[in-house]
N, C-alpha and C positions, 0 to 999 in steps of 0.2 A: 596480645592482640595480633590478628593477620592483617592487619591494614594500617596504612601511613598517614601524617597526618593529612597530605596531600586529598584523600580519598574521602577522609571523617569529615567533614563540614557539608560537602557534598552528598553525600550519605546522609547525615542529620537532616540537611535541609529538606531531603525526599521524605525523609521519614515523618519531619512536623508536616510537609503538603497531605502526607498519608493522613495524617492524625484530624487535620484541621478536613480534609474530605470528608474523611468516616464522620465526624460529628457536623458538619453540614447533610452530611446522608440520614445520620441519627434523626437530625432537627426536622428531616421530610417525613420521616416514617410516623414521627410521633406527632407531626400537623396531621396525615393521613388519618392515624388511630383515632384521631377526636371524631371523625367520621364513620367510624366502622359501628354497624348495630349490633349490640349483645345479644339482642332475642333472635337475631336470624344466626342460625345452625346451617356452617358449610359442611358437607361432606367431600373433604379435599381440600387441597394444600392453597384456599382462595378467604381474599379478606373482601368480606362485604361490606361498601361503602355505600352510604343512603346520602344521597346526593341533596344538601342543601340549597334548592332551588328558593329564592326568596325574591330574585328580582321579573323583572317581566311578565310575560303572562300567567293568570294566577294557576294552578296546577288544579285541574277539576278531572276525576276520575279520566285519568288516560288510560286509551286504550291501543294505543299504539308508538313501537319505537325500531325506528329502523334508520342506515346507515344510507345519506340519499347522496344529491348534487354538491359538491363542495368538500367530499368526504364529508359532512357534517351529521350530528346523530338529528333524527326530525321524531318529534313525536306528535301525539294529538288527541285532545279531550275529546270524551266520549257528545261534551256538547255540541263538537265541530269547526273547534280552532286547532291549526295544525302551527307547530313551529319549532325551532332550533333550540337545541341543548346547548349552552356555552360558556367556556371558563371566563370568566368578566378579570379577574386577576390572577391569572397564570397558575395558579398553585398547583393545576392540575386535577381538581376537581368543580365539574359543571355548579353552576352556582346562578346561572341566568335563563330563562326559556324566551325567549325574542321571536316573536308574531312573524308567519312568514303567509296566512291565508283564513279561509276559514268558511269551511262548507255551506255552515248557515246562513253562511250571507246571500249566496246561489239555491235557496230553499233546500236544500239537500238534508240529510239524518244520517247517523249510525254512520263513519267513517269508520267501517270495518277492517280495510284494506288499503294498504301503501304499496307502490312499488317507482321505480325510477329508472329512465331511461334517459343518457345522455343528462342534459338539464330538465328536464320536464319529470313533475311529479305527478302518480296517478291515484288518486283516491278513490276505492271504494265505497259505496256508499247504499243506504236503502232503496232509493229512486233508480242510480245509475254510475257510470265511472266519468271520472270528472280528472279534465289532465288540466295544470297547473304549473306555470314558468316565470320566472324572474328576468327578462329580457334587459333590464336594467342594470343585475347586478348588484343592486342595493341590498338584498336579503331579505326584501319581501316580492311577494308573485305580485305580478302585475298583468297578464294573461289568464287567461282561463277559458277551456269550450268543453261540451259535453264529448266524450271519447265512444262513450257505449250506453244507449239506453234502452235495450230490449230485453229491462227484468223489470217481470212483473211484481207489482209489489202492493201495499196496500198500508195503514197506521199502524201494524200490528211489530212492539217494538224488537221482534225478533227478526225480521226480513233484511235480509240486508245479500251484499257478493263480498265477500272475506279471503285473504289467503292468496291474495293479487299475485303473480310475480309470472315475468318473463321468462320465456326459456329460449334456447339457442334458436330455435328456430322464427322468434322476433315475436310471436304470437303472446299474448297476456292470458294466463291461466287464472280460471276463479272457481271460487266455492259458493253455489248459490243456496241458502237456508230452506230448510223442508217447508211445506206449507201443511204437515201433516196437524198438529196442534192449532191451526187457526178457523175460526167457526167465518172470519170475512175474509179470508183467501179470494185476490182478486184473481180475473183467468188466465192460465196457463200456457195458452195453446200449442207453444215449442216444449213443452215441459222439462223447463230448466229449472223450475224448483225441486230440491232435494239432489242435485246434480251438478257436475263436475263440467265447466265447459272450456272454450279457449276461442279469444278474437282475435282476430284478424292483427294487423300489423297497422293497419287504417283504420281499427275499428268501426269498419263498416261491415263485418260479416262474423258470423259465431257459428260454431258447434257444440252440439252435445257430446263430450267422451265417457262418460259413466255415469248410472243413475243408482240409486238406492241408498245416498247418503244422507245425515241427517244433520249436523249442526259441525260443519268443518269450518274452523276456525284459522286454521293452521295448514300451511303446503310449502312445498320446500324443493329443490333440485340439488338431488346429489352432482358431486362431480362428472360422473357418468352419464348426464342428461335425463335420468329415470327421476319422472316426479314422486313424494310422497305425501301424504297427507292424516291428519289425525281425525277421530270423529269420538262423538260423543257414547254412552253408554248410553242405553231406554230407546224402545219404541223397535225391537229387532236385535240390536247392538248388545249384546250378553256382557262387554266389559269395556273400557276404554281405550280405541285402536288406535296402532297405526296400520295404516294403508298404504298399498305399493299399487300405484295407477296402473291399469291395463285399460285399457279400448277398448270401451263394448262392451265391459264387466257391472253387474248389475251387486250390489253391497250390500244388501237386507234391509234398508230400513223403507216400507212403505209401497211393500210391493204393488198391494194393489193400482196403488194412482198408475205406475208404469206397466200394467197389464202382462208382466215378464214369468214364464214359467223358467227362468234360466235358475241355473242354482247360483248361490251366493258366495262370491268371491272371500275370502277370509280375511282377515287380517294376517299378517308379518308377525304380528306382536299384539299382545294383552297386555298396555302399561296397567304398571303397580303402584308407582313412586305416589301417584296423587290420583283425585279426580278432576274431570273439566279438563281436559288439554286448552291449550288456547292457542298461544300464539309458538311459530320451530322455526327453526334456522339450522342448516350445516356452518362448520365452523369451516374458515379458509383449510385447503390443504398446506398455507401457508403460516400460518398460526397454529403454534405449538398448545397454547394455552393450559400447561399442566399436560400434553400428550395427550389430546384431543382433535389434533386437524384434523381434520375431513368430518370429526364425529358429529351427528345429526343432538343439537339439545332443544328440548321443550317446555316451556310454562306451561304451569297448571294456576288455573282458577279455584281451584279446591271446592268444596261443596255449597251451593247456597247459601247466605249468609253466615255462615259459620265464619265469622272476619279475622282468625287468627288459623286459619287452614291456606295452603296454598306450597308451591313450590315449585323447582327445575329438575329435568331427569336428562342425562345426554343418552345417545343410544350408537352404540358401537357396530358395525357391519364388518363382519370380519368372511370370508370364503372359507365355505368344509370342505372336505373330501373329492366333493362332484363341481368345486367352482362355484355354487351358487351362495350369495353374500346371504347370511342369515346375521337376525338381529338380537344383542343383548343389550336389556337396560339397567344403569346404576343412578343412586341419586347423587344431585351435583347441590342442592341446598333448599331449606325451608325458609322459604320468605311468602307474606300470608298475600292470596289475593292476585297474584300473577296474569295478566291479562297479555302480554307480549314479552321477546325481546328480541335482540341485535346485536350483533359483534361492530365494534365501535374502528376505527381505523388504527387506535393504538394497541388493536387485539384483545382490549380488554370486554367483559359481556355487560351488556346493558338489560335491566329489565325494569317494564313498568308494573306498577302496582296499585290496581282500582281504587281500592279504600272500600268505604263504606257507600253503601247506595239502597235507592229501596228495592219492590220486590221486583224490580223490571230491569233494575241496573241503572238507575237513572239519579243523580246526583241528589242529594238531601243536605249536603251541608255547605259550607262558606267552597270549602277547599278540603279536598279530602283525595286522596293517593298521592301516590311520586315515582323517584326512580331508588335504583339499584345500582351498581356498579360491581364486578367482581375481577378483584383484578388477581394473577397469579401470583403468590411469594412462594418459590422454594425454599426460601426457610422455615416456611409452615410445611414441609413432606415431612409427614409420619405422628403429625403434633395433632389431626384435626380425625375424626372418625370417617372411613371411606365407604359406608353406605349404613342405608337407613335400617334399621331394626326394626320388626313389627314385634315388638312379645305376648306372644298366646298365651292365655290362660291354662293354667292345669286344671279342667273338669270336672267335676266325680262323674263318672259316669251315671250313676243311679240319676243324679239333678238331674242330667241333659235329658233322662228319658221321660222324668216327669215333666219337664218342659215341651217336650214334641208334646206329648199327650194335652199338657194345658193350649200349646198351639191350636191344637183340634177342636176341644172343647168350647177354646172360647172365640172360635172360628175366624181366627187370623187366615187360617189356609182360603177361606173364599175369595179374600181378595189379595195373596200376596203367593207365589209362587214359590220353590226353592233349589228349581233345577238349574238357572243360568238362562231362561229361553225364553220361556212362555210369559205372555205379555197378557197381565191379569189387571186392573183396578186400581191396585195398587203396584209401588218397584217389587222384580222379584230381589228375595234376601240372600242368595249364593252370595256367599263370601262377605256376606256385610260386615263382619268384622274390620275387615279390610278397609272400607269407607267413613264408618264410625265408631266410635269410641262407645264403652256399653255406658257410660252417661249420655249418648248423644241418643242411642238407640230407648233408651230409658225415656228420655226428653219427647221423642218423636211419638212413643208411644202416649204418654200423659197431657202431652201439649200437641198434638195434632195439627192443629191449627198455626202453631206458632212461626215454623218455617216449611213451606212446603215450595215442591221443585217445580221450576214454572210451567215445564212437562206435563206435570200429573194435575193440573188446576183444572180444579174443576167447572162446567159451565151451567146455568139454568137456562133450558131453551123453551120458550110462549111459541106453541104454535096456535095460526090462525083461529083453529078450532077452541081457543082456549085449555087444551091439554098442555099440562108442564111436563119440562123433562130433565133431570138431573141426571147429569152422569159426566164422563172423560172423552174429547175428542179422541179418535186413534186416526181417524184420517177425514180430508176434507178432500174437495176438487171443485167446480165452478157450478155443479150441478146440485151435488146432498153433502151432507156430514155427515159420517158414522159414527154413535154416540156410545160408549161402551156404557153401560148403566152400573147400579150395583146391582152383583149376582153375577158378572160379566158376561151380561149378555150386549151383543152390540146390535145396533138398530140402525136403519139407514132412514134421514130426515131430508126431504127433499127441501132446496134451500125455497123456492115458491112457498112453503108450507109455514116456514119460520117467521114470526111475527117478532119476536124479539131472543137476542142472547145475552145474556149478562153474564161474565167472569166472577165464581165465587172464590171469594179468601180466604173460605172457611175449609177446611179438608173435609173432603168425601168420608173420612174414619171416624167412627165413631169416636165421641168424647168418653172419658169413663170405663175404657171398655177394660181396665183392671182393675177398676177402681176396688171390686168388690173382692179381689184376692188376696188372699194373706204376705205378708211381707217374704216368708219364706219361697211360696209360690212364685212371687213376682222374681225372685233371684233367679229359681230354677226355670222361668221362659227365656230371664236375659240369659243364662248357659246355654240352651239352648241356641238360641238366637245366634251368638257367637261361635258357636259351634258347626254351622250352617257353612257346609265349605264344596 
């Protein structure tokens, strides 16, 4: 032995403090494990933790989670209670949600948007933005005045300003929802619906900075001061973007309400990882998080009721050749339902998750969504798969041609496009592989009616004259409704003329419409179908 006894006892004793640490560290990781969900699939070296919230406010489809006053994580049900995420006994994982407001009480809807300055929180909301302070200190608000209310809005439960957040220059950025899809669109006259604005610092004054957007859930400020923003897919929008703000820049979706012969700004990026973006966030350039600072990550809501879709994609901005930051995306994990999330003050990422709801998003049960946590272990590098796999079908080709052909036949083409563009009746199918599974595509064709995208809902409009009219909004405004009919023809319906609208929840598609083809046939449209790229 190289060492005396003088040395050995000293030694030993470092060596049990070693022993007895490592198995206090053991006893943290394996309290954590009992936490982590099996079904959610990280892509990367992150353990998913499903935060056992069971005390305080009861958890009802949240739709929002963001890092506010207090450093504290603040979230808020989609009914209009906002409040705190908090470890009630240290363990390290949230476990209480503690009331800190709650819109409904202020008549307010749809708290789409959070954002925080200094002490003061600002919510988003369908009517208006509503700022909200704890001047006490207790941990609930006890202030509250209206911040901003010159959005127009109406019952229609998709109206809302989303995607709150301040930028360097003090001013509050929002994303105001299209009024293309509503038949009681109230009037617009700044026409800030479908449009990108920014208030003042006193919320007393606003601008328009871009118009042509459709359903922007999500905005975000790089390190660089350059806002971005995601938008939805339908209605113009060929796939699911992100957007890079410019001034002045007109996005495709609903040209005509804004009268713009300008051409259409692009997107940066076509995500893949899911559908529905919702809620984005850049990660600090200070937080490492797995070799992520600065990167840009996003929630997706995943398809319509489809309750076991959903996920997070981050999106890396690296500089080519010429200096200008171009964007790659990877997936970061499948958790179903994803309606926001937040990087939490100990780096780790927070996300909420809606649950179940009906076909508007509006709560059906006792208690239904929660959260996420994902926290970094490098001792998960190389153990966990680092992105998502789509696996294509092998073909025959002969199917797929019999498939185009039955497409024709059995006149899917009248009402479904397959270029990526053209806005027909029904979605176009470019790339639907990519959306759904050939059971879901299977499903939508035979069950029609069973989930449809609240986009494409159909209306029945009574005009005075006693004529009905059946068909899809494609755009509204304060004067007519353009109605796309089937055959997609669209027609313009002065509102004077409209005696009554009713929302049908029945799809426009026919029922049955393979009912009468041979099981073989039915295979060769799904190759088809999937084939569609």
């Amino acid at each position: 032995m190289f060492f005396n006894k003088q040395v050995k006892y000293p030694l030993l004793l470092v060596s049990t403090t070693i022993l007895i640490f490592s198995q206090c560290k053991n006893e943290t990781e394996v309290n954590f494990s009992v936490f982590e969900d099996s079904s959610a699939i990280a892509y990367g070296p992150y353990r998913i933790l499903k935060l056992p919230i069971t005390k305080g406010v009861t958890i009802q489809n949240p739709i929002q989670v963001s890092l506010g006053p207090g450093a504290w994580m603040y979230a808020a049900n989609a009914s209009g209670t906002v409040y705190r995420l908090l470890d009630s006994d240290g363990d390290g994982i949230e476990d209480e949600a503690r009331f800190y407001c709650s819109v409904a009480d202020d008549g307010l809807h749809s708290p789409g948007g959070f954002a925080s300055r200094e002490d003061t929180i600002f919510i988003g909301t369908r009517e208006e933005v509503r700022a909200y302070l704890d001047r006490d200190k207790d941990g609930r608000s006890d202030s509250s005045w209206t911040f901003f209310n010159q959005i127009p809005h109406s019952e229609h439960p998709y109206e809302w300003i989303s995607g709150i957040c301040f930028g360097k220059d003090g001013w509050l950025y929002g994303a105001i929802t299209t009024d293309s899809w509503n038949a009681g669109a109230s009037p617009d006259p700044n026409g800030y619906r479908g449009s990108i604005i920014r208030i003042s610092p006193d919320g007393k004054n606003a601008e328009r900075l871009v118009t042509g957007i459709r359903s922007v859930y999500g905005m975000g400020f790089h390190s660089d001061g350059q806002l971005y923003f995601t938008d939805n897919e339908g209605g113009g929008n060929p796939t699911e973007e992100l957007n890079q703000l410019i001034a002045g820049k007109f996005y495709g979706h609903n040209r005509k309400k804004f009268g713009t012969t300008d051409s259409t700004e692009k997107p940066i990026l076509s995500l893949q990882a899911e559908l529905a973006p919702s809620g984005i966030e850049f990660n600090r350039i200070n937080n490492d998080f797995g070799g992520t600072a600065g990167q840009l990550f996003i929630a997706f809501y995943g398809p319509s009721e489809r309750w076991k879709r959903g996920g997070i994609a981050r999106v890396n901005f690296q500089p080519n050749k010429e200096g200008v930051l171009e964007a790659k995306e990877f997936s970061v994990a499948e958790i179903p339902k994803l309606t926001d999330l937040g990087f939490g003050k100990d780096g780790s990422l927070y996300v909420a998750t809606h649950g179940v709801a009906d076909y508007w998003y509006n709560p059906i049960k006792e208690s239904t969504g929660g959260f996420y946590k994902l926290v970094y272990d490098p001792k998960l590098v190389g153990k966990h798969p680092t992105r998502k796999e789509i696996k294509e079908e092998i073909l025959a080709e002969s199917s797929i041609e019999k498939g185009k052909d039955l497409f024709m036949k059995t006149a899917c083409f009248a009402c479904h496009a397959t270029d990526g563009t053209t806005d027909l009746l029904g979605p176009n199918l470019k790339d639907i592989y990519k959306r759904l599974s050939r059971e879901d595509i299977y499903g939508e064709i035979t069950e029609p009616s069973k989930i449809i995208k609240p986009s494409m809902e159909g209306i029945k409009l009574t005009k005075s004259d006693g004529k009905v009219l059946l068909g899809r909004i494609v755009n509204a405004n304060e004067e007519q409704v353009d109605l796309m009919l089937i055959g997609n023809q669209v027609i313009q319906v002065k509102r004077s003329e409209i005696k009554t609208a009713e929302p049908q929840k029945k799809s426009l598609m026919y029922e049955g419409l393979i009912a009468n083809l041979s099981k073989e046939d039915q295979e060769s449209l799904l190759d088809y179908l999937m084939n569609i790229k």
